[in-house]
C-alpha positions in Angstrom: 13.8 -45.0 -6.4 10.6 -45.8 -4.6 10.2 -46.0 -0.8 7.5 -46.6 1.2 7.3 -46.1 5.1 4.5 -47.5 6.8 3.5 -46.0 10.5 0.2 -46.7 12.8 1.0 -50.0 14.4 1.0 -50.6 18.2 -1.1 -52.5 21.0 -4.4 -52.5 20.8 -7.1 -54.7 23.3 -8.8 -56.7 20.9 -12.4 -54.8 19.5 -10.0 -51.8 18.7 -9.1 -50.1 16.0 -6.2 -48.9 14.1 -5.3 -46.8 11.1 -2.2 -47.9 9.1 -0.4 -45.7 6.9 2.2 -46.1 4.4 3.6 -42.8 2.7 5.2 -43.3 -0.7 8.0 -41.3 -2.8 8.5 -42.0 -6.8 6.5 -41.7 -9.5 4.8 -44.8 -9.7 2.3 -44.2 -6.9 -0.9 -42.9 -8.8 -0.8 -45.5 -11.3 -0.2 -48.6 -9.3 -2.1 -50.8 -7.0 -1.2 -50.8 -3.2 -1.4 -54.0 -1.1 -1.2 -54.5 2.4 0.6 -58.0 3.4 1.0 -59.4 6.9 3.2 -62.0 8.6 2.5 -63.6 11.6 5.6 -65.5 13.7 5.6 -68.6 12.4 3.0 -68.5 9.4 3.5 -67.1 5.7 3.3 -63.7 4.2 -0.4 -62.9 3.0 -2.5 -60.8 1.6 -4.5 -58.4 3.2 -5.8 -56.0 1.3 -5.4 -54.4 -2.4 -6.5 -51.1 -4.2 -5.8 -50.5 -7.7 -5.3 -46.9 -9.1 -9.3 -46.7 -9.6 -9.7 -47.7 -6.1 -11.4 -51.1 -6.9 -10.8 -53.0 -3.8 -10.1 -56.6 -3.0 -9.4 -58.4 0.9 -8.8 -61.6 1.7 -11.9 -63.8 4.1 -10.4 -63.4 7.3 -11.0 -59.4 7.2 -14.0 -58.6 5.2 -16.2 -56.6 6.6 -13.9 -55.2 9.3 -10.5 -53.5 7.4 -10.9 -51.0 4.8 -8.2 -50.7 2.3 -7.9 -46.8 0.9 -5.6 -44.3 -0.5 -5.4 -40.5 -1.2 -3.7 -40.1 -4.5 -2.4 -36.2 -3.6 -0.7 -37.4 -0.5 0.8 -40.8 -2.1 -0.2 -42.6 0.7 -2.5 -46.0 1.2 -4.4 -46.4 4.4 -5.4 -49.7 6.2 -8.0 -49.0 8.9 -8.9 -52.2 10.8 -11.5 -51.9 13.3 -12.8 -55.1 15.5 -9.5 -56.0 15.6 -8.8 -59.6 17.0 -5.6 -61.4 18.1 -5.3 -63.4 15.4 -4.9 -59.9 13.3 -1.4 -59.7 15.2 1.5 -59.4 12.8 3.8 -57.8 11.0 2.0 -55.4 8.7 4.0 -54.2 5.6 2.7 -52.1 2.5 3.9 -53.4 -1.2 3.8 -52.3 -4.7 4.9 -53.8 -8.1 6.4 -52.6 -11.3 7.4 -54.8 -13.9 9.7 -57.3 -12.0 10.2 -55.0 -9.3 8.8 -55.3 -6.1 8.6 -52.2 -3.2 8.3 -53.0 0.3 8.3 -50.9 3.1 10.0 -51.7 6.5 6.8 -53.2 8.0 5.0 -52.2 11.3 4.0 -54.4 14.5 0.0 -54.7 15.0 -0.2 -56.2 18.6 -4.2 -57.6 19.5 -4.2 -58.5 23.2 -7.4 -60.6 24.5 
């Protein structure tokens, strides 16, 4: 059984920063890629950020250059730290892995950019 917990979120004045963590159990963590989603009220699920098990990294346009996507292998945990945060960053934030036709997601934490 995997779990994943995410933790970090709050309210932040937009420039901020925050560091989002999501803590896995199971086997699987070492060998998969981690992904960052986030859902806005209103607006689709998408894709934030992605680490394979070799760390290659991918993010989509809208945070380049200001969210780094990361993970520590020994603690089975992927980090998200978004600085220059802006309110359009506000959402939902959930963590997600795949296996096979599986899909893991954690409960999801609230980012909150104020202007």
């Amino acid at each position: 059984q995997v779990q994943l917990v995410e933790s970090g979120g709050g309210l932040v004045q937009a420039g901020g920063s925050l560091r989002l963590s999501c803590a896995t159990s199971g086997s699987i963590f070492a060998v998969n890629t981690m992904n960052w989603l986030r859902q806005a009220p209103g607006k689709q699920r998408e894709l934030v950020a992605t680490i394979t098990s070799g760390g290659a990294t991918n993010y989509a346009d809208s945070v380049k250059g200001r969210f780094t996507i990361s993970r520590d292998n020994a603690k089975n945990t992927v980090y998200l730290q978004m600085n220059s945060l802006k309110p359009e960053d506000t959402a939902v934030y959930y963590c997600n892995t795949n296996q096979g036709i599986y899909k893991y997601w954690g409960q999801g934490t609230q980012v909150t950019v104020s202007s």
